[in-house]
C-alpha positions in Angstrom: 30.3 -27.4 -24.4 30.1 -30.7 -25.9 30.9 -31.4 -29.4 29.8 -33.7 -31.2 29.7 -34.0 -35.3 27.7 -36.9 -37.4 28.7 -36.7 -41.1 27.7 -39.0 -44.0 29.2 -39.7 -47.2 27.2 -41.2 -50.4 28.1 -42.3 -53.6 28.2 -45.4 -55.9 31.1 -47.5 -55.7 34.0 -46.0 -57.7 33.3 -42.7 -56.5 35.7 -43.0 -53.8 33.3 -43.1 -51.1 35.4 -45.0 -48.7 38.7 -42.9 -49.2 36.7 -39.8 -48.5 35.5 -41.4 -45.4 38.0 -42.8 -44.3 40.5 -39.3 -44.7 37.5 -37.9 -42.9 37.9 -40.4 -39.6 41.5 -39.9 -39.9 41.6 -36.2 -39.5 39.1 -36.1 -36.9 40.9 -38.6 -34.9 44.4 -36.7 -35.7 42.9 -33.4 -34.6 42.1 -35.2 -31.1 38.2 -36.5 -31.4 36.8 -40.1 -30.5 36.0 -41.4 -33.7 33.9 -44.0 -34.5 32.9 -44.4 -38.2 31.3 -47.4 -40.5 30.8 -48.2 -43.6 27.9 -49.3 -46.0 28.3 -51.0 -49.0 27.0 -53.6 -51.4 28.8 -56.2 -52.9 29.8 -54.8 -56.4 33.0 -53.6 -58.1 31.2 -50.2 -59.6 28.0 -48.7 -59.3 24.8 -49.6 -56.3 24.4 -47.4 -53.3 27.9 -47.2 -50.8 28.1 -44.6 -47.7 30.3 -44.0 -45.0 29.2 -42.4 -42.0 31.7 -40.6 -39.5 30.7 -39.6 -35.8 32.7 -37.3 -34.2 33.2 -36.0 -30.5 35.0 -34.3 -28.0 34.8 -37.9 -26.1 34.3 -41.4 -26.4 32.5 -43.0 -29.2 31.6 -46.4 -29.6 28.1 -46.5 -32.1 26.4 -45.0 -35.1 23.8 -42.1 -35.0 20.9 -41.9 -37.4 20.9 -38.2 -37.4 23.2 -36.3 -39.5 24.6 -33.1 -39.3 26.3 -33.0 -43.5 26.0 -35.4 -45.8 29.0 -35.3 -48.3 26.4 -36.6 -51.9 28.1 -37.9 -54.6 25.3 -38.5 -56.5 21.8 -37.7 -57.0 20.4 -41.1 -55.1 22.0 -39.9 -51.7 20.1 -36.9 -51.6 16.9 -38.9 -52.2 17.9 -42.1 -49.2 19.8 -39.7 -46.6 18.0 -36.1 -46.7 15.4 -37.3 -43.9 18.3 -38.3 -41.8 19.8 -34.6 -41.7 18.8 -32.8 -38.5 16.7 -29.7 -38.6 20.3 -27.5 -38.8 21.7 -30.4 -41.0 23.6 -29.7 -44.5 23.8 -31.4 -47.6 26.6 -30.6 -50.2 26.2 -31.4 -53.7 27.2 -30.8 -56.9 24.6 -28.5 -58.0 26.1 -28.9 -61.8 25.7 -32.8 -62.3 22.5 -32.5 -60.0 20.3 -30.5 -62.0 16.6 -31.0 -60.7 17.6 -29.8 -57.3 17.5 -26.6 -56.2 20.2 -25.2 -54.1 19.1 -23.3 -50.7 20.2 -22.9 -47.5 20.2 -26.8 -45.8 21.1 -27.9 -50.0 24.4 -26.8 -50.6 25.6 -26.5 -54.0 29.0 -26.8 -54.8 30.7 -27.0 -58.2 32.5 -29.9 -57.0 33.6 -31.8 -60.7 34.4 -28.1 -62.5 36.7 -26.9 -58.9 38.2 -30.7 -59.3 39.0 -29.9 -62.9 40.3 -26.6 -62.7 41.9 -26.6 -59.3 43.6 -30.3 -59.9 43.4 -31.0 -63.1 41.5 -33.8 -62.7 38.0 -34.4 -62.3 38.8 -37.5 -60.6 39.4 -35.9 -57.8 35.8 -34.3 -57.1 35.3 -36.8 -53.7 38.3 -34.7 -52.6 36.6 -31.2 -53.3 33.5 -32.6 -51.2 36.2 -33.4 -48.5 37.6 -30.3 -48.4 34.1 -28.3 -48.4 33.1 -30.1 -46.0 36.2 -29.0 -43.4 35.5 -25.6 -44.4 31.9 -25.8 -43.5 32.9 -26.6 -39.9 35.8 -24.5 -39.9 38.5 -27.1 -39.5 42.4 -26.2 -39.7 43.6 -26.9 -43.5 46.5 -27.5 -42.9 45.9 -30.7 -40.6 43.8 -31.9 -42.9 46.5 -31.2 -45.9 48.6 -33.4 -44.2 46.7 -36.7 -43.8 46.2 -36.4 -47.3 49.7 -35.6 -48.2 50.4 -38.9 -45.9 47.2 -41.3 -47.3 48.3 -40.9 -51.2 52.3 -41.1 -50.6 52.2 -43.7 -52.5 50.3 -42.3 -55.3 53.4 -40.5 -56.2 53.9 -36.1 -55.6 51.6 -35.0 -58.4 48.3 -36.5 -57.2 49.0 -36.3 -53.2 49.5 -32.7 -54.1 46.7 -32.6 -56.7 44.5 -33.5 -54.4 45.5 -31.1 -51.5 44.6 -28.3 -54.3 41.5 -29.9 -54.6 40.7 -29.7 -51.0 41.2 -26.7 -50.8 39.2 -25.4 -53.7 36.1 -26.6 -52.0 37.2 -25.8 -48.7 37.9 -22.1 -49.7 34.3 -22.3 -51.8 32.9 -23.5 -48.5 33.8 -21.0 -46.2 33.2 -18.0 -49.3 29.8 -19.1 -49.9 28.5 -21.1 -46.9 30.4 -19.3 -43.7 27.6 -19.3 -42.0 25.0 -21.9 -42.6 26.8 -24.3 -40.1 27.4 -23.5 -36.0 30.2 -25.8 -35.9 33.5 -24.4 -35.1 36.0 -27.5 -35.0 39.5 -27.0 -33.6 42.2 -29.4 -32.7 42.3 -31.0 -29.2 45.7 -30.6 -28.1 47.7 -33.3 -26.4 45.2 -36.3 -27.2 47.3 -38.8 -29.4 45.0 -41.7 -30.4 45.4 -44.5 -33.0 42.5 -44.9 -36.0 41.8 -48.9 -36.2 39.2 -51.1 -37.6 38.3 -53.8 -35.9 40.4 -56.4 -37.9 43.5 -53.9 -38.1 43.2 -54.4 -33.9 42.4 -58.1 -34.2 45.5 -59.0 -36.7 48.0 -56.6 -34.4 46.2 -58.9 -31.4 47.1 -61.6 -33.2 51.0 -60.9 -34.2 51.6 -59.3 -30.7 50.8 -62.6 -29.4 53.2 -64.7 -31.4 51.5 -65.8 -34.5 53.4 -67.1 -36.7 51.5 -69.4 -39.3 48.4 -68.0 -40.4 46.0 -69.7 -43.7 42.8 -68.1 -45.2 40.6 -68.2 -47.9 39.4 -64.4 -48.9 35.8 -64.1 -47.3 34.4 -61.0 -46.5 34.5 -59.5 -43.9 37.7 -61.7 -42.5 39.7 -61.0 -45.8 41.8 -57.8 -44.6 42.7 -59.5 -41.4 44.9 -62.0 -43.8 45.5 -59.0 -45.6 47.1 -57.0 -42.7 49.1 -59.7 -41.5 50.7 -60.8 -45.0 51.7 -57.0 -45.2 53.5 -56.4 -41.9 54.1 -60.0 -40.7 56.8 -59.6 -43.4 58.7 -57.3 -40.7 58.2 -60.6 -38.0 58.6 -63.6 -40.0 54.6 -64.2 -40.0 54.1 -66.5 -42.9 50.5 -66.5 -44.5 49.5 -68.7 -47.2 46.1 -68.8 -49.0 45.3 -72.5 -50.2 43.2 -73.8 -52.4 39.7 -73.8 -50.6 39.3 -73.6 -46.6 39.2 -77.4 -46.4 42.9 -77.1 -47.1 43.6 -74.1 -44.5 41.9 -75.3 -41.5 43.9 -78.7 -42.1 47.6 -76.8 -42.9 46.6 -74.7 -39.4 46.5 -77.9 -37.6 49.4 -78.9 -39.3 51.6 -75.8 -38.4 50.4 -75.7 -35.0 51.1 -79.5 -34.1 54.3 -78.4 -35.2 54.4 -76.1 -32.5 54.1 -72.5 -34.0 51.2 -70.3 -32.8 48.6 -71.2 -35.8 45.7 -69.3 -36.9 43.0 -68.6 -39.8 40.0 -66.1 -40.4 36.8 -66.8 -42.4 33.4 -66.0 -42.6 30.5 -68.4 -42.6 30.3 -70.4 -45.5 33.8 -71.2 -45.2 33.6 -71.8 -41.7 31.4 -74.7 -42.7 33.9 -76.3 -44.6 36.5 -75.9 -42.1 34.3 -77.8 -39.8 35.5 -81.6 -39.6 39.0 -80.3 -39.3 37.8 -78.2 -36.2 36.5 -81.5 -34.6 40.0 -83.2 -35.9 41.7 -80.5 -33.8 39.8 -81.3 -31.0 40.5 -84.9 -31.3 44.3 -84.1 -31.3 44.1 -81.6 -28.8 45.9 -79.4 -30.8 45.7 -75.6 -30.4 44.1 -73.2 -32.9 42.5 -70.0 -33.1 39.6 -69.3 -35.9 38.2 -66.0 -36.5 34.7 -66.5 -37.5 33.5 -63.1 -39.2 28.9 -63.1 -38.8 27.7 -61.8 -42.3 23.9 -62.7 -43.4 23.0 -65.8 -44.2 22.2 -68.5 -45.5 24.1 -69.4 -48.0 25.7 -66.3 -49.6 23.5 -64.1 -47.9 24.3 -60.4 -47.4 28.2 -60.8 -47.9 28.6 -56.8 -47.1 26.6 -56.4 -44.5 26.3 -57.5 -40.8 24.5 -60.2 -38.6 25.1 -62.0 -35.4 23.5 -65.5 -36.7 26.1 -67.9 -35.6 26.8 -67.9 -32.4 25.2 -71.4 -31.9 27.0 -72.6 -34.7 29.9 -71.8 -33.2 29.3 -73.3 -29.8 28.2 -76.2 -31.3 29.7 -76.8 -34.7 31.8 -80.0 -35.1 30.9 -83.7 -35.1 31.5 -85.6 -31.4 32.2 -83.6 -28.6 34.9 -81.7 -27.7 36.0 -78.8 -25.7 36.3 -75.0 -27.1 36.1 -71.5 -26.1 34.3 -68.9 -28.0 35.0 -65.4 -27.4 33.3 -62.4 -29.5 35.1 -58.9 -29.4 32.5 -56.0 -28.2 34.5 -53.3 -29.4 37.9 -52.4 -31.1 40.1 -52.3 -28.5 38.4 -56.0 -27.0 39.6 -57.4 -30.7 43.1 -56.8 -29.9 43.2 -58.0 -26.3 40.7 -60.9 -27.2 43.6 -62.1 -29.9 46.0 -62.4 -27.3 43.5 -64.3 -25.0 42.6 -66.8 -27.8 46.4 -68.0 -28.2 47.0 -68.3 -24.8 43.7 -70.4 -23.7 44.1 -72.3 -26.9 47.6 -73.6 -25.9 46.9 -73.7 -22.2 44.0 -76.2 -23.1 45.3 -77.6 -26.2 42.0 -77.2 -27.9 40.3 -74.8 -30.7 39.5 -71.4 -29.7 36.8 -69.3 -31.7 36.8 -65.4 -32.1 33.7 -64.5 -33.5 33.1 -60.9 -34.6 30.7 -59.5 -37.4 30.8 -57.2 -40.3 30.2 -54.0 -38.0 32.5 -54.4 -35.5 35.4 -55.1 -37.8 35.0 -52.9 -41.4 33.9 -50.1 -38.9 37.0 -47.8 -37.4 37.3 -46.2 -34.0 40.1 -44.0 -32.1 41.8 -46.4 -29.5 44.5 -45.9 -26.9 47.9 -46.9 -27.8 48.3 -50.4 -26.6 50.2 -51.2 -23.5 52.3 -54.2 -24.8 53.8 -54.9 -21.5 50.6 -56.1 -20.3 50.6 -59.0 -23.3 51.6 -61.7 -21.4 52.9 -65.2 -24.0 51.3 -68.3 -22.1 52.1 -71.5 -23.8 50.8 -73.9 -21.0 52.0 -77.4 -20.2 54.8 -77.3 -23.9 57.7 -79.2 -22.8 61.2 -77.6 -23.8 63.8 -80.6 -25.9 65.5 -80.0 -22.4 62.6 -81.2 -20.5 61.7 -84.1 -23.3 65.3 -85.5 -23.3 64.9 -86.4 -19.4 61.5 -88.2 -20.3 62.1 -92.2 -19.7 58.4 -92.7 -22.0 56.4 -89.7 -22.9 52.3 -90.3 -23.4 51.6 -87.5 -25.8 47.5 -88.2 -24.1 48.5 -88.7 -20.7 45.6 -88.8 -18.2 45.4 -85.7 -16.0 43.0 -84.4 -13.2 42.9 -80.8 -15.6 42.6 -82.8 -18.4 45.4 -81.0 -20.2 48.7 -83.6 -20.8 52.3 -82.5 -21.4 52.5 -81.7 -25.1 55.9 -82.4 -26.3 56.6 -81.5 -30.3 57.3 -84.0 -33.3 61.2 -83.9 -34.2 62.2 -82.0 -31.0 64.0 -84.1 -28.7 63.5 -87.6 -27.7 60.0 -88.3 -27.2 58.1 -90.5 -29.8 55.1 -88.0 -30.8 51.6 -89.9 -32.0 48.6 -88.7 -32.7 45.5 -90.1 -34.2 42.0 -88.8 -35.2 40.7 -92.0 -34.1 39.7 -92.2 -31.0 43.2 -93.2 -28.9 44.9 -94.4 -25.7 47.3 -92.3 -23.6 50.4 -92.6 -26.2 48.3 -91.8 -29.3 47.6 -95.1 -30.3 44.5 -96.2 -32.3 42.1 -98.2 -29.4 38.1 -99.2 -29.7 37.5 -100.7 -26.2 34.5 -98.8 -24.4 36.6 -98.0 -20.8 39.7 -96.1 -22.5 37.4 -94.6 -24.6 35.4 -93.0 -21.7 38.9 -92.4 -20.1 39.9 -89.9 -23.0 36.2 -88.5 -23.6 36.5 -87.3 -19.5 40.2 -86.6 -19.8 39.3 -83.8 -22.8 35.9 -82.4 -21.6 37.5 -81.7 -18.2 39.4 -79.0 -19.6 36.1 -76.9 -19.6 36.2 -76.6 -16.2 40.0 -74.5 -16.6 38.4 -72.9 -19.0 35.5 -71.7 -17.2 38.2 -70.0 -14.6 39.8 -68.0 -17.4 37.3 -66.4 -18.7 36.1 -63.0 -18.1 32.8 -62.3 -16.5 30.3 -59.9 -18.4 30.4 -56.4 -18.3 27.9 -55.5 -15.4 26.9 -51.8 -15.2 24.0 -51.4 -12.5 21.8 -48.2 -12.0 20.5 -47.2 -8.9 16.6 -47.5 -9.5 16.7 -49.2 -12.8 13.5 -50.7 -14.4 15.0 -53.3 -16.4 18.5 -54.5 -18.0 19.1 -54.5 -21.3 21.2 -57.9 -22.5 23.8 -58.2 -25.2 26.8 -59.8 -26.4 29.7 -58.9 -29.1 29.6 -55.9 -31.2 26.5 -54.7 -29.7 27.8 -52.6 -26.7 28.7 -49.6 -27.9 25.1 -49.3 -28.8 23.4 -50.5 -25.8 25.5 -48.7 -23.3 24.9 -45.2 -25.3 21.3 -46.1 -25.3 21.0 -46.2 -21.4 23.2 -43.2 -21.0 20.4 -41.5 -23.4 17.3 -42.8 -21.2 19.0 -42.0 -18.1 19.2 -38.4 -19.3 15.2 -38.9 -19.7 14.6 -40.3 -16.5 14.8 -44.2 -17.2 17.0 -46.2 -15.4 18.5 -49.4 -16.9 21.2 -52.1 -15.9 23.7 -53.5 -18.5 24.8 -56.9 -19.0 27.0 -57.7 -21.8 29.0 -60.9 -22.9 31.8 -60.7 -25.2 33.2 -64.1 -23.3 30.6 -66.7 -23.9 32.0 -70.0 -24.0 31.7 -71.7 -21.6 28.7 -69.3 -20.7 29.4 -67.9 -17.3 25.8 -68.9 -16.2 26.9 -67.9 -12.3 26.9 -64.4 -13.6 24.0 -64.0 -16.3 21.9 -65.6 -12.9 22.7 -63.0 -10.6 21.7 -60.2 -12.5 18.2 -61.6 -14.4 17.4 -63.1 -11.5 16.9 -59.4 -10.0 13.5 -57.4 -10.2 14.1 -55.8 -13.4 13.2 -56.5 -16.8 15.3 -58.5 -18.8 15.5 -57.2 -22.6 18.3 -59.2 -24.9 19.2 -57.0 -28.2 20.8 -59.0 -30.5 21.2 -58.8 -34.5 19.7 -62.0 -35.6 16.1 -63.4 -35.9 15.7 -66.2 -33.4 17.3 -64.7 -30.6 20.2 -67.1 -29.8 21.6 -65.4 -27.0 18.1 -65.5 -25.3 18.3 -69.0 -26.3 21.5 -69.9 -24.8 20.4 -68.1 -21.4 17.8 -70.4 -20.9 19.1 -72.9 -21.4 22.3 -72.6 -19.4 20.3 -70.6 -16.7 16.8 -71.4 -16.7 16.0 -68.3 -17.2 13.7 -66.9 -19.8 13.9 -63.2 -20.5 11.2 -61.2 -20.7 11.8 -59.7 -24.1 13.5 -59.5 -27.0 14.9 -57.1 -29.3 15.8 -58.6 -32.8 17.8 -56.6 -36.0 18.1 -58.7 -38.9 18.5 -56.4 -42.0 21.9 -56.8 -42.3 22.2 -53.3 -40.8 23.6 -52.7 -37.2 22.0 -51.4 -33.9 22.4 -47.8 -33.2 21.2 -46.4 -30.2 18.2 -44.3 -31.1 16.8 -47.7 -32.6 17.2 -49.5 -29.7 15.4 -46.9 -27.4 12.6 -46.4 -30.1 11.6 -50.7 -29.7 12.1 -50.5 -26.2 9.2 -47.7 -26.3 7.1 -49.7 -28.4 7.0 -52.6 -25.6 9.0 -51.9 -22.4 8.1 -48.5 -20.9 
């Protein structure tokens, strides 16, 4: 029988709503279940409304689900936003001590969670952990496992509180199971032999990015890009990574240039607003032809927006930001695993081209964490294009540092190394680099660099197709949204409904051969896409043609999960 297991966690910030969820993911996934968990929080040191919501299952998981089987409350005001979420055999647990105008009954669990934190661990700090551990016990879980991810998550908290807070799991797991045996089904043992790693989606992105050779990397702290710099400062000190953060993002989109027309594999990661600023040095990279990589984390906007919450607004923006005209890939991650292989990708096509390469994710796909498959690092493959080797310089008689080639791409030799005389200019330039204003070379270079779009168009992956025999119309989406789209077929197929799938996480240049072939079939076309103008539908019809037949828009800052996407669809479709 299928298991599956959708838990929520509430509190204000402070309460240590994301370490409880977070332990939670971890030892689900180290018992053996797909995880997929996310996190929602506002954009304050203490206090405001944070939860964390952990799904669960004896299979792959790749969304949310709006229905709850336990929420963990920390507080009153989770009771009152989440208890219409709990299904009909749903729990809640509270602390029926602090939480004195409701009454405990058999879906309200009361639990003495601060006094058991108290007298248990001696400190009522650790109350989160009480809820943790009554929790487990509710659902039958193996203490032990559980004992040690928390033995292994405060390590470096020092003996006394890793083990202060084991004795507080197990107060309310013991409470639990003494008082609330039986007003839960679930019965949750370990899978055996099913090893899987716990990542969010910039922990992938970041190991993407240092499996592939990274070795300069500047940011300015942005939510939700920030931890990606963070991860990579912490281990790239075990492979000579070195990661600065300037002044303002001005300065790190122009010391990236600078570290990568040097020759090392360059990167940085921001979110929009700083994005914006990095903008004229994105054109100066693709004046120089030299090869970056910018991950461009979607929060709401404009201005400062939403900064905590998610939103795919930008993915015009990103097509089209810059001054002139120049060539560029933009590829956008559509689940974990994608971040890390995408990372790789982006190095490689931005040295084979010698042009800026965009990752674009959002606040969902990469504060959220899922169970992946340990990566098969054989299969990442270092492809640094036409970079000449001193060897190869030193037999050069003149070296054009812009030579004119059919691909577009020219021999790209490094300052210092060698004999060849590197220039570069961000005026426009002749074939050595040097500063020119006459009309015919400057048509020469524009063609020369827009001609690399037609190599890029051949590397890039088409869109994930998935066709169903019968199917009344195909639902359209693009980056983080698959997990929910694909889940929400799989649920109308169960009812009867057929659908088709076609989803872009590749979209620059936009494989228009593709997208045709499938809208231009006898189903609907739906795009689902978490912004208010609908830019993928946009981009389609323009590229294609083609103009969908609908549209389904989220722009709350919240992401799609699939029972929402199946209720619009029934509002409109069928």
């Amino acid at each position: 029988m299928e298991l599956e297991l959708n838990m929520m966690v509430g509190g204000e910030a402070g309460q240590g709503v994301q370490s409880v969820g977070f332990i939670l993911a971890k030892t689900f996934a180290r018992a053996g279940y797909g995880i997929f968990a996310d996190q929602d929080y506002e954009s304050r040191i203490r206090g405001g409304h944070n939860f964390y919501r952990v799904r669960a299952k004896d299979d792959e998981v790749g969304a949310i689900s709006e229905h709850l089987d336990m929420l963990i409350a920390l507080n009153r005001e989770s009771i009152t936003l989440h208890q219409k979420e709990l299904k009909s055999t749903g729990v809640a647990i509270f602390d029926e001590e602090k939480i004195k105008d409701i009454s405990p009954n058999e879906r309200l669990l009361g639990v003495p969670l601060e006094r058991l934190a108290q007298e248990k661990a001696g400190n009522k700090l650790m109350t989160n952990t009480v809820a943790l551990g009554a929790a487990l016990g509710l659902v039958k879980f193996d203490f032990d496992l559980l004992a040690s991810v928390l033995r292994e998550y405060f390590t470096g908290s020092g003996y006394d509180i890793a083990e202060g807070n084991v004795r507080a799991a197990r107060a309310g797991f013991d409470y639990a199971q003494e008082n609330f045996g039986d007003n839960m089904e679930f019965d949750v043992k370990p899978i055996a032999g099913v090893k899987k790693m716990l990542l969010s989606g910039n922990e992938a992105l970041a190991l993407g990015a240092m499996a592939a050779g990274c070795k300069f990397m500047a940011g300015y702290p942005m939510t939700p890009s920030t931890p990606i710099m963070e991860y990579i400062a912490d281990k790239g000190r075990l492979f000579n990574i070195v990661v600065v953060q300037p002044e303002d993002e001005i300065s790190v989109i122009n010391m990236v240039i600078g570290a990568a027309y040097a020759g090392v594999r360059a990167m940085t990661a921001t979110s929009g607003g700083g994005f914006c600023l990095m903008v004229e040095g994105l054109s100066l990279a693709g004046m120089t032809e030299t090869p970056i990589v910018v991950v461009l984390g979607q929060r709401p906007g404009p201005a400062i927006g939403l900064p905590t919450r998610t939103e795919q607004g930008e993915l015009e923006f990103a097509i089209h930001a810059g001054h002139g005209e120049f060539p560029r890939a933009v590829l956008a991650p559509a689940t974990i695993e994608d971040a890390f292989h995408i990372a790789v990708k982006a190095f490689n096509l931005a040295e084979k081209y010698q042009t800026p390469v965009i990752i674009l994710t959002d606040e969902h796909l990469v504060s959220s964490y899922g169970t992946v498959a340990k990566f098969d690092l054989e299969q990442v493959k270092i492809e640094r294009g036409q970079l000449l080797s001193e060897e190869e310089v030193d037999t050069l008689t003149e070296y054009k540092r812009y030579l004119i080639t059919e691909s577009g791409v020219s021999p790209r030799a490094l300052p210092l190394r060698g004999k060849a005389l590197v220039v570069t200019d961000s005026d426009e330039h002749d074939e050595e680099g040097h500063i020119i204003e006459d009309a015919g070379t400057r048509r020469q270079m524009m063609s020369k660099r827009l001609r690399k779009m037609n190599g890029l168009r051949g590397e890039l992956e088409q869109p994930r197709v998935h066709h169903t025999p019968g199917a009344q119309m195909t639902l359209v989406g693009w980056g983080s949204t698959y997990g929910a789209i694909t889940e929400a077929v799989a649920i109308l197929q169960k009812e009867g409904v057929a659908a088709n799938v076609l989803h872009l996480n590749e979209l620059w240049p936009f494989p228009e051969g593709t997208v045709s072939s499938v809208l231009n079939g006898n189903t609907k076309s739906i795009v689902i896409e978490n912004n208010a103008t609908g830019q993928l539908a946009r981009l389609i019809r323009a590229e294609t043609g083609i103009k969908v037949n609908g549209t389904i828009n989220k722009f709350d800052g919240r992401p799609f999960s699939p029972e929402y996407i199946i209720k619009e669809l029934r509002k409109g479709v069928f």
